[in-house]
N, CA, C and O atoms as a Tripos MOL2 file, in Angstrom:
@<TRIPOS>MOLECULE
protein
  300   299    75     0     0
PROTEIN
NO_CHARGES

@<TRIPOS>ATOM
      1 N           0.8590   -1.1750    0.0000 N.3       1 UNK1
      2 CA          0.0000    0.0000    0.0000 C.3       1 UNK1
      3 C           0.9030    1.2350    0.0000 C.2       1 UNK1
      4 O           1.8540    1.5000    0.7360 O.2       1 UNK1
      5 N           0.3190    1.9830   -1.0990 N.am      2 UNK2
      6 CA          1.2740    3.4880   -1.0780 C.3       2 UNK2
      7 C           0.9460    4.2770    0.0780 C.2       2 UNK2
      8 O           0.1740    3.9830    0.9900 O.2       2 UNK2
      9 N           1.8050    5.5750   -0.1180 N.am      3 UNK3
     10 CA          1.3400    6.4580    0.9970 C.3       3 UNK3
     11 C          -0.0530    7.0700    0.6980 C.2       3 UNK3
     12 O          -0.8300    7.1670    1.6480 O.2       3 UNK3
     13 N          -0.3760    7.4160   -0.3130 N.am      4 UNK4
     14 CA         -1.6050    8.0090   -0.9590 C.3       4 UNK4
     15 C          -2.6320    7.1540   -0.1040 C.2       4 UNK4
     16 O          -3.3430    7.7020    0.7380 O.2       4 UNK4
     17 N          -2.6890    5.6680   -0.3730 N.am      5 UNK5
     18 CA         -3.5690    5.0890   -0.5860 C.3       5 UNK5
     19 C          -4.1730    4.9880    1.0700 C.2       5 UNK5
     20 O          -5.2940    4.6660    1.4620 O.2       5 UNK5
     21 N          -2.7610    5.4610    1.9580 N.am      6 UNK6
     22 CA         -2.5080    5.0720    3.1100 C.3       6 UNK6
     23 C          -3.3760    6.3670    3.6890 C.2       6 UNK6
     24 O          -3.8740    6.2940    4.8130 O.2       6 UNK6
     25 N          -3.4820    7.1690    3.1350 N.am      7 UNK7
     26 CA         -3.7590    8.7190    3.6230 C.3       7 UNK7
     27 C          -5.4460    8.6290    3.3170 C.2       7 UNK7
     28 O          -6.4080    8.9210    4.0270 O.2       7 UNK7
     29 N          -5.3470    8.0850    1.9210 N.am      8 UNK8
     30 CA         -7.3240    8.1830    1.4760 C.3       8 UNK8
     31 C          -7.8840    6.9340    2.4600 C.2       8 UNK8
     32 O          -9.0980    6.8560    2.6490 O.2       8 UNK8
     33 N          -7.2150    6.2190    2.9160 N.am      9 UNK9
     34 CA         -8.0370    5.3120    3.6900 C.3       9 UNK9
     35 C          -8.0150    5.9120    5.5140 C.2       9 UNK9
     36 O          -8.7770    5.4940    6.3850 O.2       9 UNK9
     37 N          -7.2610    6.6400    5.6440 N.am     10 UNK10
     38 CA         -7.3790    7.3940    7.0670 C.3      10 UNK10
     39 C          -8.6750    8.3230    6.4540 C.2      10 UNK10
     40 O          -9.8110    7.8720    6.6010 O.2      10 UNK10
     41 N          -8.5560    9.1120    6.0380 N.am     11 UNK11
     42 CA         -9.3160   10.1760    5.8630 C.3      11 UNK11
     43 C         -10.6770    9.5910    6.0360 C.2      11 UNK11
     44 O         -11.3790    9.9650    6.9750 O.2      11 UNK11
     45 N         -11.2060    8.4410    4.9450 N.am     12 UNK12
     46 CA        -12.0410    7.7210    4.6040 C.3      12 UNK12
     47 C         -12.2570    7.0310    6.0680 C.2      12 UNK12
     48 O         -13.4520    6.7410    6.0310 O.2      12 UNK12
     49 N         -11.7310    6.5870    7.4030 N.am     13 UNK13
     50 CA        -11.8430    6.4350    8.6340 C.3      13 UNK13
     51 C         -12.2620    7.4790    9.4550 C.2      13 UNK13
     52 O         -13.2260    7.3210   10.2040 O.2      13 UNK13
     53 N         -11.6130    8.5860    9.3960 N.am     14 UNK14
     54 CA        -11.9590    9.7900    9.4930 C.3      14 UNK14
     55 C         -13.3660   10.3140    9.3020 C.2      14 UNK14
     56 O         -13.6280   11.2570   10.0490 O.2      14 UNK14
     57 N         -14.2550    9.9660    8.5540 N.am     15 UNK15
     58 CA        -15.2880   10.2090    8.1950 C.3      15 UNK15
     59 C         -16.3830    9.2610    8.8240 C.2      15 UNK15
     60 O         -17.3770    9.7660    9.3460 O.2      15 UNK15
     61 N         -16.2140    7.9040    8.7800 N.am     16 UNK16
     62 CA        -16.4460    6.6130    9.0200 C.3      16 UNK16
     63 C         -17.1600    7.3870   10.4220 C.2      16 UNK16
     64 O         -18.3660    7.6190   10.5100 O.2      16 UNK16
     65 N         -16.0090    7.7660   11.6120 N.am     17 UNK17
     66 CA        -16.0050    7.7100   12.8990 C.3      17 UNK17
     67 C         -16.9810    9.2470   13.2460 C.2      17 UNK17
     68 O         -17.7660    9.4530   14.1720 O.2      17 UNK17
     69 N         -16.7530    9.7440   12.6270 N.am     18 UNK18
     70 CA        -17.5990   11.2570   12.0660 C.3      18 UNK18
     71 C         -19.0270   10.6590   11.9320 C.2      18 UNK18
     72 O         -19.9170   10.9680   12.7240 O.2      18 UNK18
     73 N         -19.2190    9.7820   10.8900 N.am     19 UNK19
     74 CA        -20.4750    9.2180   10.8940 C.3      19 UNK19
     75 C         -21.2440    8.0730   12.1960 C.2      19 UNK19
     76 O         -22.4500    7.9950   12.4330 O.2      19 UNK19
     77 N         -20.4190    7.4900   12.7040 N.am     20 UNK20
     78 CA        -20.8890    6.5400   13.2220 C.3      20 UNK20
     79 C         -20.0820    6.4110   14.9020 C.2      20 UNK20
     80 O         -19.5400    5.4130   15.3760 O.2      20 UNK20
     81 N         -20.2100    7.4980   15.4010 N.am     21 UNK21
     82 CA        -19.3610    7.6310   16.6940 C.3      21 UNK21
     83 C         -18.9360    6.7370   17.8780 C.2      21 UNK21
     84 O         -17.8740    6.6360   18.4920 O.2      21 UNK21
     85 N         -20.2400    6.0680   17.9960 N.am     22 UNK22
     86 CA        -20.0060    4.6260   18.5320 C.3      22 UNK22
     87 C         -19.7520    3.5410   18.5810 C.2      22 UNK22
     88 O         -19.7340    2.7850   19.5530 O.2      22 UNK22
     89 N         -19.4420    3.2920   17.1050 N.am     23 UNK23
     90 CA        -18.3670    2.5340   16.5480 C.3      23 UNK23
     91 C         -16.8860    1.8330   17.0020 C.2      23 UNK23
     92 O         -16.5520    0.6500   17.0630 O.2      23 UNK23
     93 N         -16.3060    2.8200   17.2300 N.am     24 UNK24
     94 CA        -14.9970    3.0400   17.4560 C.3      24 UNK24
     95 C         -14.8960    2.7960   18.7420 C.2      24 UNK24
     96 O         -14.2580    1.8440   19.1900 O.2      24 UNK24
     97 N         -15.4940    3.6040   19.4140 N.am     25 UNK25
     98 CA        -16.0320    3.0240   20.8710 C.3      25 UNK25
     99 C         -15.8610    1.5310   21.3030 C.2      25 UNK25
    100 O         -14.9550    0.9340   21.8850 O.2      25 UNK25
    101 N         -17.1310    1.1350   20.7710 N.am     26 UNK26
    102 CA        -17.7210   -0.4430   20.6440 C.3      26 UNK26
    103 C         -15.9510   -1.1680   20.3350 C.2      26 UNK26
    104 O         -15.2840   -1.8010   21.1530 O.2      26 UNK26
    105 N         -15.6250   -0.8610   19.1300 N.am     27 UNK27
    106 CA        -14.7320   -1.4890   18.9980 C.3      27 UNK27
    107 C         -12.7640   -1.6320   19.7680 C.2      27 UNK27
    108 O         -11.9300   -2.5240   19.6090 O.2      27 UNK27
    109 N         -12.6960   -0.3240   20.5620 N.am     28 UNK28
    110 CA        -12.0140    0.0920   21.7200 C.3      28 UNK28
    111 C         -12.5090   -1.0320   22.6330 C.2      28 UNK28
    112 O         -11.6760   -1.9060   22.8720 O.2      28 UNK28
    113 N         -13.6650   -1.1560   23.1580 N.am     29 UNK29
    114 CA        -13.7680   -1.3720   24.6030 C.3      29 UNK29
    115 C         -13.6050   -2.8440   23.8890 C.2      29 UNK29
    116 O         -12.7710   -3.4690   24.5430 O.2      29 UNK29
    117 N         -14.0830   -3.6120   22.8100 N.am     30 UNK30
    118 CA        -13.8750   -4.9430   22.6450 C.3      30 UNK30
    119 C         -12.4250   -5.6410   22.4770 C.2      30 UNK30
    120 O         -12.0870   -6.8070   22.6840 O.2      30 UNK30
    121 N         -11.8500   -4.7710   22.1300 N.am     31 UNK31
    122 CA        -10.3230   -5.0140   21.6240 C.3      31 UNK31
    123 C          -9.5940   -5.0840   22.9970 C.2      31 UNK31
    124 O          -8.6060   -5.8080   23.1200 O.2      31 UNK31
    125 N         -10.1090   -4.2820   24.1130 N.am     32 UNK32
    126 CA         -9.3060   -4.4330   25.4060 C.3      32 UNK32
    127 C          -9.7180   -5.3280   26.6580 C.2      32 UNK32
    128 O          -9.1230   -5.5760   27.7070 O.2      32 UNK32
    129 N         -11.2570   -5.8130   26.0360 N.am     33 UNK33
    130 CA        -11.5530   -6.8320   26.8770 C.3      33 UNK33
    131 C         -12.1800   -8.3040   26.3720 C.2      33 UNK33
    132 O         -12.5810   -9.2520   27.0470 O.2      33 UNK33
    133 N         -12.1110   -8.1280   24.9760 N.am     34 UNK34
    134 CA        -13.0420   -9.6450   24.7830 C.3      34 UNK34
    135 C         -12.4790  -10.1860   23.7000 C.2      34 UNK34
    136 O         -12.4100  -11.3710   23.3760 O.2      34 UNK34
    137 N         -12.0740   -9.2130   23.1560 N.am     35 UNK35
    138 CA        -11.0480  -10.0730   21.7250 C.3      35 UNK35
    139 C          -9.7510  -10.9140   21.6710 C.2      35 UNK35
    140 O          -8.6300  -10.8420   21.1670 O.2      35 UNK35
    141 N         -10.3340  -11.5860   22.2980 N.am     36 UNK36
    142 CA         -8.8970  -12.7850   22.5820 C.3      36 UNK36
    143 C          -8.3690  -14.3130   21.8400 C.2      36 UNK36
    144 O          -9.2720  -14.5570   21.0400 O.2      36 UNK36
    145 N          -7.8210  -14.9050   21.7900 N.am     37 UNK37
    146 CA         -7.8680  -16.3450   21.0730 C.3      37 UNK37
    147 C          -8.8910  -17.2060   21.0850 C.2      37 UNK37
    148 O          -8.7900  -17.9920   22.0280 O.2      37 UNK37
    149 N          -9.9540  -17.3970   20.3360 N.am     38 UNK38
    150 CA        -10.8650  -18.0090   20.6890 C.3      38 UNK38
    151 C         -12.0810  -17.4590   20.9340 C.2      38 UNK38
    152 O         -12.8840  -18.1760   21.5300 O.2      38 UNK38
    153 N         -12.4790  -16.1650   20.5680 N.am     39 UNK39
    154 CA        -13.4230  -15.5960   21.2430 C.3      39 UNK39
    155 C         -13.9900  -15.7520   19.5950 C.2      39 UNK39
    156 O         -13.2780  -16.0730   18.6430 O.2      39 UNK39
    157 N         -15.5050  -15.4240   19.5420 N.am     40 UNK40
    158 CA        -16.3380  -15.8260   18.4900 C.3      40 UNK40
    159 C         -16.8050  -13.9500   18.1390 C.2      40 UNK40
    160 O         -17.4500  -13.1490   18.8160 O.2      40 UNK40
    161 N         -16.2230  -13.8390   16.9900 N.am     41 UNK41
    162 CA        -17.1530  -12.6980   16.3610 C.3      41 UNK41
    163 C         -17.9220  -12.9110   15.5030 C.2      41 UNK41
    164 O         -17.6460  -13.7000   14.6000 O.2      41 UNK41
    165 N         -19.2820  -12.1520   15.5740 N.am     42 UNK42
    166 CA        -20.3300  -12.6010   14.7370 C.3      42 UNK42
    167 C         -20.7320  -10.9160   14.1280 C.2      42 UNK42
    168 O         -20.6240   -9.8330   14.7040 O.2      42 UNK42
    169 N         -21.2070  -11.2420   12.7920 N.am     43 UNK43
    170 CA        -21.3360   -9.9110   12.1440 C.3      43 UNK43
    171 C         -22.4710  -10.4600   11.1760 C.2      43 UNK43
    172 O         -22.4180  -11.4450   10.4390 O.2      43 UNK43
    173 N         -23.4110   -9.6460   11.3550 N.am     44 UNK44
    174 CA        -24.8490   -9.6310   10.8460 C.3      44 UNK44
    175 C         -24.9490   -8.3100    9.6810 C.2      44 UNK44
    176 O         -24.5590   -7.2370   10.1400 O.2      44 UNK44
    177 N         -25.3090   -8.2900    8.5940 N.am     45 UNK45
    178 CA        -25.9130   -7.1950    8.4290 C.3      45 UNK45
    179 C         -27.0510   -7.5290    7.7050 C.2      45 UNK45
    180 O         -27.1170   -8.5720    7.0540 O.2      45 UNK45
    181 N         -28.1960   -6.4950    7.7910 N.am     46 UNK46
    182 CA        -29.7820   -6.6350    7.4360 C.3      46 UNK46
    183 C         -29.6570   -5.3100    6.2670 C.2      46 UNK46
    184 O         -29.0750   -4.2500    6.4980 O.2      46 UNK46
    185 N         -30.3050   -5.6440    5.0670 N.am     47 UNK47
    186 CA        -30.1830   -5.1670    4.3330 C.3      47 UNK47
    187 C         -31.4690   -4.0820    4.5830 C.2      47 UNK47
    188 O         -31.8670   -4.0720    5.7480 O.2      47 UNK47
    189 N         -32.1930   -3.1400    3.6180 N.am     48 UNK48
    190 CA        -33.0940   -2.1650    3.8470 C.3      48 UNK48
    191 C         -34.1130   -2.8630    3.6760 C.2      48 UNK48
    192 O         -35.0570   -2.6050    4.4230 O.2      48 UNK48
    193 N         -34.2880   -3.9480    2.6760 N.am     49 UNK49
    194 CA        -35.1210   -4.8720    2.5140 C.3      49 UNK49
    195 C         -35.9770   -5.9810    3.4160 C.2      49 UNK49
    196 O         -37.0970   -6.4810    3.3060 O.2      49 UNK49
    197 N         -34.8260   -6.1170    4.4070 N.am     50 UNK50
    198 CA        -35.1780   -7.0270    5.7130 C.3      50 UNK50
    199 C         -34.8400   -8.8190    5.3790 C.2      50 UNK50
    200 O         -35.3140   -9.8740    5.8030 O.2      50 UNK50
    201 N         -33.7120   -8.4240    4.3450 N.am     51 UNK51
    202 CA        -32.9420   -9.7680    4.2190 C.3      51 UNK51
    203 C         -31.6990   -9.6600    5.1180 C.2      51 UNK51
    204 O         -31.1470   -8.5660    5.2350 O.2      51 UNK51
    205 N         -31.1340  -10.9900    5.9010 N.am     52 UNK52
    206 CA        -30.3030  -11.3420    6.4620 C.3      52 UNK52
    207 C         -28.9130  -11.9360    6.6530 C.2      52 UNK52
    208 O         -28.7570  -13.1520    6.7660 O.2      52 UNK52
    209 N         -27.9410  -11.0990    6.6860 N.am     53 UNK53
    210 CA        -27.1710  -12.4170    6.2890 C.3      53 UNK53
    211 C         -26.6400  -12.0400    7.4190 C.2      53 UNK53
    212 O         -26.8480  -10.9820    8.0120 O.2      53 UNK53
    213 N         -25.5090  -13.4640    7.9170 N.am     54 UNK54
    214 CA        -24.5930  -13.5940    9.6790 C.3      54 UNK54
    215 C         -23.9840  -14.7780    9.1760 C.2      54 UNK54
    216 O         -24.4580  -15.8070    8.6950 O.2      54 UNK54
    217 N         -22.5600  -14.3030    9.4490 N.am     55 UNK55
    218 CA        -21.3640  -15.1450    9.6990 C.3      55 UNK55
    219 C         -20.7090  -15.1120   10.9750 C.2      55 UNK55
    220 O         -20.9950  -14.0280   11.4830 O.2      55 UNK55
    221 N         -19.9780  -15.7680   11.7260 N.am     56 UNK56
    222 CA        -18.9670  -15.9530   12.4180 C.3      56 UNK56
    223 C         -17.8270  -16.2950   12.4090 C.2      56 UNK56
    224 O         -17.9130  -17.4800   12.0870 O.2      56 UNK56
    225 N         -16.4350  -15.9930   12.5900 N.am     57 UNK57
    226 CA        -15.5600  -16.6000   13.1580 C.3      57 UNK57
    227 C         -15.1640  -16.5360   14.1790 C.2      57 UNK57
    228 O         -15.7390  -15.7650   14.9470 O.2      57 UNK57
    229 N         -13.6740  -17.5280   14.8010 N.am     58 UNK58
    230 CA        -13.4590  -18.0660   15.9690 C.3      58 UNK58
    231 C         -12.3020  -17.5360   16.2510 C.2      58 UNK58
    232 O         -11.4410  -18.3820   16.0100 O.2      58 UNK58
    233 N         -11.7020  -16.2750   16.7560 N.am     59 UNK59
    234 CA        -10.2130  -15.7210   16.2350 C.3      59 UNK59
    235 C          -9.0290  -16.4280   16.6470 C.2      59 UNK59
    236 O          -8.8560  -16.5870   17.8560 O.2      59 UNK59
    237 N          -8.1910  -16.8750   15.8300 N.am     60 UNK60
    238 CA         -6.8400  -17.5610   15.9050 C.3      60 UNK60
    239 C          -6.0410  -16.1670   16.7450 C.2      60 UNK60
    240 O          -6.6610  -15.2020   17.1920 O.2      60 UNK60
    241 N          -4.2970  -16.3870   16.8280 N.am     61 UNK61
    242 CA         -3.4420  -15.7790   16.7730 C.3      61 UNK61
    243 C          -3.3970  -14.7420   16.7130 C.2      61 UNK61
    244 O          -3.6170  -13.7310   17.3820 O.2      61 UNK61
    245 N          -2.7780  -15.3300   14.9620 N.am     62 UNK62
    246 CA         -2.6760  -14.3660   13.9290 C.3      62 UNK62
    247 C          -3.5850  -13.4730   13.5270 C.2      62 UNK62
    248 O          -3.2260  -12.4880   12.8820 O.2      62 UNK62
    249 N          -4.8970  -13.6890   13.8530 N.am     63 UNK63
    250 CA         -6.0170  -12.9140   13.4240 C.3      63 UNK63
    251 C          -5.9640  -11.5790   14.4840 C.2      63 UNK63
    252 O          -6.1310  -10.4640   13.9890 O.2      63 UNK63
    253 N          -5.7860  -11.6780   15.5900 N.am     64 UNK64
    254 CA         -5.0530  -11.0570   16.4510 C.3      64 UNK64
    255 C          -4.0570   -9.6380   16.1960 C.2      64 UNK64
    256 O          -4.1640   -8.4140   16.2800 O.2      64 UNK64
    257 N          -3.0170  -10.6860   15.8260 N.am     65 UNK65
    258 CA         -1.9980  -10.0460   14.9240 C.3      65 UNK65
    259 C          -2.1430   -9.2950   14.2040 C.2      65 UNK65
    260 O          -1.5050   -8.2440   14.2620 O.2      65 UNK65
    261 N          -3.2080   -9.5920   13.0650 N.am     66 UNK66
    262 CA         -3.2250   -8.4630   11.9360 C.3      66 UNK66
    263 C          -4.4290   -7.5680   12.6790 C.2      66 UNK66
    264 O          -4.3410   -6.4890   12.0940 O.2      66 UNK66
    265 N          -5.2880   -7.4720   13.4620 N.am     67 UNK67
    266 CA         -6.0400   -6.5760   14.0880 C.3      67 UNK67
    267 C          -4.9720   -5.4250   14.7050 C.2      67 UNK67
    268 O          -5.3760   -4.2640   14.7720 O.2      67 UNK67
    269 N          -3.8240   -5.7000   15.0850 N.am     68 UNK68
    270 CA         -2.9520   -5.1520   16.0150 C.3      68 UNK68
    271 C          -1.9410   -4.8100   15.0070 C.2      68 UNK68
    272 O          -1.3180   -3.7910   15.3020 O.2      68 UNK68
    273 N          -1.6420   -5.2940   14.0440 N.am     69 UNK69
    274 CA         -1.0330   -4.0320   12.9120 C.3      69 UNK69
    275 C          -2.0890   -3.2650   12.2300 C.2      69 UNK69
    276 O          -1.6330   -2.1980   11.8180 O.2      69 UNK69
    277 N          -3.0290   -3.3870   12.0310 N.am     70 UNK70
    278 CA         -4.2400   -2.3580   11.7660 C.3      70 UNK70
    279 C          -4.6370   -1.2390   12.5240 C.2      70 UNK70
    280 O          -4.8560   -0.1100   12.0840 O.2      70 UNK70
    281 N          -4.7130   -1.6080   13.6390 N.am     71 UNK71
    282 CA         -4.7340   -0.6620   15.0250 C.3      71 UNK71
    283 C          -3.6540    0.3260   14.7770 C.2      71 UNK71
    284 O          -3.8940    1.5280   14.6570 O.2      71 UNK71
    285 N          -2.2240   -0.2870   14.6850 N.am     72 UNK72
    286 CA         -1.3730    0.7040   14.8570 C.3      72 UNK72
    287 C          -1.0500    1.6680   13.6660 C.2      72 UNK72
    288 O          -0.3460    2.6720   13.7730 O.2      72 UNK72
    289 N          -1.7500    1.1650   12.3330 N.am     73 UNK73
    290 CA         -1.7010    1.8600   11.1650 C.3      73 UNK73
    291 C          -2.2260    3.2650   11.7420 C.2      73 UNK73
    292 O          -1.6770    4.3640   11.6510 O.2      73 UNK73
    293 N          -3.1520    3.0080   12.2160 N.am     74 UNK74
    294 CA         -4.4900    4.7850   12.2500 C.3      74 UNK74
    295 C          -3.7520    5.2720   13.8660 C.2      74 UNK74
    296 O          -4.3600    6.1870   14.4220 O.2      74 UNK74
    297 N          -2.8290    4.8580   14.4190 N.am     75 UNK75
    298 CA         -2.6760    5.7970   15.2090 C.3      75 UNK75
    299 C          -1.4570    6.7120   15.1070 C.2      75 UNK75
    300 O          -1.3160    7.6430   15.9000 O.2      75 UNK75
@<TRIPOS>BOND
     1     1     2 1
     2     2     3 1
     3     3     4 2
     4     3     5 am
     5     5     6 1
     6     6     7 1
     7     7     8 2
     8     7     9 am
     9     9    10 1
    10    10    11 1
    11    11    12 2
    12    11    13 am
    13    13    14 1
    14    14    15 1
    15    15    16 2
    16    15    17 am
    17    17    18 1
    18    18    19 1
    19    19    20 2
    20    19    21 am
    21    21    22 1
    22    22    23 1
    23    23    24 2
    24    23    25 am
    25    25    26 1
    26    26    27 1
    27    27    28 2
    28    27    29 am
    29    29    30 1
    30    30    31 1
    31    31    32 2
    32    31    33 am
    33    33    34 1
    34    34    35 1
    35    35    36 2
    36    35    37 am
    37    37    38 1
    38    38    39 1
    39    39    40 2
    40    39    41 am
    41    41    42 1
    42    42    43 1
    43    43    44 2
    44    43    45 am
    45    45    46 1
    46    46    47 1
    47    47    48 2
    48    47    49 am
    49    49    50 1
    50    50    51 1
    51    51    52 2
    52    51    53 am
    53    53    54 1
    54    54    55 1
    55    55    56 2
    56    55    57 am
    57    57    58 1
    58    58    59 1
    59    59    60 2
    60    59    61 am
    61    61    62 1
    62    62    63 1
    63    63    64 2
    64    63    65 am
    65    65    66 1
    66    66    67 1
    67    67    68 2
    68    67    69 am
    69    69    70 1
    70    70    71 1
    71    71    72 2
    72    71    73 am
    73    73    74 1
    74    74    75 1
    75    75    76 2
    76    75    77 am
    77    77    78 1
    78    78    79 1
    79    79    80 2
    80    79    81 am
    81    81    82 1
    82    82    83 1
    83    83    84 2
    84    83    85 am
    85    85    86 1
    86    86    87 1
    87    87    88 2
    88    87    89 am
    89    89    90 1
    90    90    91 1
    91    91    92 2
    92    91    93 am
    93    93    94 1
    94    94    95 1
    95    95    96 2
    96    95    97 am
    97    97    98 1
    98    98    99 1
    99    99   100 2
   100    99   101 am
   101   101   102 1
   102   102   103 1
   103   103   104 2
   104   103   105 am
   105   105   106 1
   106   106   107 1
   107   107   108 2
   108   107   109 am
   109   109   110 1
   110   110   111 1
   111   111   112 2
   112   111   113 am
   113   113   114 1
   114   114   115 1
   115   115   116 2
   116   115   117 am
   117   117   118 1
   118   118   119 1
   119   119   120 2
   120   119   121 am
   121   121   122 1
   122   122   123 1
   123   123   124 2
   124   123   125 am
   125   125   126 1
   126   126   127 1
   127   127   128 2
   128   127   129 am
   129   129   130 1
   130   130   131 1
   131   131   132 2
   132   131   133 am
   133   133   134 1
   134   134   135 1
   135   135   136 2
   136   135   137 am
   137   137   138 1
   138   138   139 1
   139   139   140 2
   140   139   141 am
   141   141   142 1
   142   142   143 1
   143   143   144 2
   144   143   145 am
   145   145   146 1
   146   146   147 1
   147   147   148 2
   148   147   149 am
   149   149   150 1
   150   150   151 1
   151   151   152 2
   152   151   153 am
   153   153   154 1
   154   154   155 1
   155   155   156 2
   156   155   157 am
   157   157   158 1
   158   158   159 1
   159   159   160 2
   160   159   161 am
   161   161   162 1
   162   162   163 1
   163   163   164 2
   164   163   165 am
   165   165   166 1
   166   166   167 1
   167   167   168 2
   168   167   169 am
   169   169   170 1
   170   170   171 1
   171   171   172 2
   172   171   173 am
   173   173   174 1
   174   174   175 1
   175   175   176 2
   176   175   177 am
   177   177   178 1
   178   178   179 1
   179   179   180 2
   180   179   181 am
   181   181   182 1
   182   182   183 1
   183   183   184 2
   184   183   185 am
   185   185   186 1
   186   186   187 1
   187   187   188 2
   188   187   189 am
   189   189   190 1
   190   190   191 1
   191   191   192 2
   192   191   193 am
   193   193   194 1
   194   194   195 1
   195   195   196 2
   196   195   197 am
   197   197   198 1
   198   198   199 1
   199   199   200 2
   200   199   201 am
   201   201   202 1
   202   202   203 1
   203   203   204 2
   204   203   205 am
   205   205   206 1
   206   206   207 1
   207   207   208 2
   208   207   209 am
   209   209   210 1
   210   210   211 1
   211   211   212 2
   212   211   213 am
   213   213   214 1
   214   214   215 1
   215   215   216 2
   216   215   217 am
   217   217   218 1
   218   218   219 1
   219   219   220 2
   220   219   221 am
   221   221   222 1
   222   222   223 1
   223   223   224 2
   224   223   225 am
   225   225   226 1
   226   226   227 1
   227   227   228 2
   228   227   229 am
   229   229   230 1
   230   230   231 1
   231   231   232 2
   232   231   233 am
   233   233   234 1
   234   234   235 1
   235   235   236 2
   236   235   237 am
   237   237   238 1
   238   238   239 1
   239   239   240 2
   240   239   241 am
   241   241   242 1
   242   242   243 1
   243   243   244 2
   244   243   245 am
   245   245   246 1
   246   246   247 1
   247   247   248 2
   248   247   249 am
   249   249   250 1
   250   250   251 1
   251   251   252 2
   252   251   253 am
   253   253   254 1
   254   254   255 1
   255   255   256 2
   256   255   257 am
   257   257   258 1
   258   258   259 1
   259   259   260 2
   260   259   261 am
   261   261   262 1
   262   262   263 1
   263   263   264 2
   264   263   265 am
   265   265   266 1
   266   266   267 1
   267   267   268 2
   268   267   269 am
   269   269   270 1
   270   270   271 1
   271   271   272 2
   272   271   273 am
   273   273   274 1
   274   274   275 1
   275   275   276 2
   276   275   277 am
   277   277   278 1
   278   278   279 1
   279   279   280 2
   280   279   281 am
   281   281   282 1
   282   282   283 1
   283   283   284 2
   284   283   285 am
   285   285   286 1
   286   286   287 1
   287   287   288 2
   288   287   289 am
   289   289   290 1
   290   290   291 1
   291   291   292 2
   292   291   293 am
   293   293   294 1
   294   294   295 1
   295   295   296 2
   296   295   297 am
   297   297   298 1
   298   298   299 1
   299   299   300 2
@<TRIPOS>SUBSTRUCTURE
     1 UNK1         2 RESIDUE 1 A UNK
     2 UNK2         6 RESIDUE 1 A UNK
     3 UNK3        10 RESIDUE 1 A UNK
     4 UNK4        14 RESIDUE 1 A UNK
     5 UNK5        18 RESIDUE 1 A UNK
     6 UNK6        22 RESIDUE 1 A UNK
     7 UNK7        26 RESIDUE 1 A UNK
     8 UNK8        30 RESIDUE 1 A UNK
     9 UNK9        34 RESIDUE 1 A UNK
    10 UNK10       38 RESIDUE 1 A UNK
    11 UNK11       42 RESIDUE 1 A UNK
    12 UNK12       46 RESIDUE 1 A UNK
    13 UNK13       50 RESIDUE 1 A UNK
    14 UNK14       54 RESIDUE 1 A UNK
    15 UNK15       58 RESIDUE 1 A UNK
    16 UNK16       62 RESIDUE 1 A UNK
    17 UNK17       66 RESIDUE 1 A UNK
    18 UNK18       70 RESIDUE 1 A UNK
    19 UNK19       74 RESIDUE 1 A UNK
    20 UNK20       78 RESIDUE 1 A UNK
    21 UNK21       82 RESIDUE 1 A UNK
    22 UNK22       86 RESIDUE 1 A UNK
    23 UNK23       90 RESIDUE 1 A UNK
    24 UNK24       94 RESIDUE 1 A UNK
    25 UNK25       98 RESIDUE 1 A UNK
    26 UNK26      102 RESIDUE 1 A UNK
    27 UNK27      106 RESIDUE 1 A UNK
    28 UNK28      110 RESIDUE 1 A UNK
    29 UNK29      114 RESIDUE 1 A UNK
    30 UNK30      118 RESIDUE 1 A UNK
    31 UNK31      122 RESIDUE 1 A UNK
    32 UNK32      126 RESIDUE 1 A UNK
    33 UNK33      130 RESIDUE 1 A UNK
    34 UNK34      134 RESIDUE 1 A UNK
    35 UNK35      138 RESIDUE 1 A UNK
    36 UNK36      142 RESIDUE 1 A UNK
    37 UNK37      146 RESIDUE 1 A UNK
    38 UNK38      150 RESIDUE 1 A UNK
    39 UNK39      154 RESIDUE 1 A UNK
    40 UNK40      158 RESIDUE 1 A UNK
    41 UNK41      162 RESIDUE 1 A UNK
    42 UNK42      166 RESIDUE 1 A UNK
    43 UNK43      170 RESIDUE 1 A UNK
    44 UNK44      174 RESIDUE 1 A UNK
    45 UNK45      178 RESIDUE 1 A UNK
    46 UNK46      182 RESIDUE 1 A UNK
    47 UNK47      186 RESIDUE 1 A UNK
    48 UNK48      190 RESIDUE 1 A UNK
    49 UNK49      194 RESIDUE 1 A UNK
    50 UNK50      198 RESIDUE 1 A UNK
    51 UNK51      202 RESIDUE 1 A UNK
    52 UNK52      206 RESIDUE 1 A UNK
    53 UNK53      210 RESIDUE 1 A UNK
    54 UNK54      214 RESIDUE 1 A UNK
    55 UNK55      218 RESIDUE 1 A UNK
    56 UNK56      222 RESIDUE 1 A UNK
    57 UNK57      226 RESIDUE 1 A UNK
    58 UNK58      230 RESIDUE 1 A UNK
    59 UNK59      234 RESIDUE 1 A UNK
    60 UNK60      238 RESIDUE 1 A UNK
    61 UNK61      242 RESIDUE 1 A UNK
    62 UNK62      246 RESIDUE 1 A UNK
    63 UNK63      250 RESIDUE 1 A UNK
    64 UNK64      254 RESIDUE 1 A UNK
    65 UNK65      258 RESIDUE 1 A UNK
    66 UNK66      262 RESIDUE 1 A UNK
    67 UNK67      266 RESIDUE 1 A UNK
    68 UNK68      270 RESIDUE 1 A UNK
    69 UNK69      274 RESIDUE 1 A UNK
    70 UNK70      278 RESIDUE 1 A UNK
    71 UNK71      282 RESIDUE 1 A UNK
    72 UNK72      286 RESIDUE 1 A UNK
    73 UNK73      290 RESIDUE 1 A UNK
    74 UNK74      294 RESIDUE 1 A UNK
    75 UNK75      298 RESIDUE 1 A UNK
């Protein structure tokens, strides 16, 4: 990833957190208390329509890992 690309995707976060304030939040307080090896994230989204879709995974390690070089990208 270039620097450009590195800058339009902050900005584009930037906005994200602008829009959706509790977000970031939500995802702070999970990262320091529940996101651990093994813990199950589940992500739903409902379309406008009132169709459903939900997946889960089970976080490894590494999944870990790349959450925690992501983290440190935006700070």
């Amino acid at each position: 990833m270039n620097l450009m690309n590195l800058m339009q995707l902050k900005d584009a976060w930037s906005a994200f957190k602008g829009n959706h304030p509790k977000f970031p939040l939500f995802l702070k307080a999970t990262s320091e208390n529940s996101m651990k090896e093994g813990s199950i994230v589940e992500i739903r989204v409902t379309s406008p329509d009132g169709k459903t879709l939900t997946t889960n995974v089970k976080l490894k390690a590494s999944d870990l890992a790349l959450f925690e070089q992501v983290k440190n990208s935006f700070q």
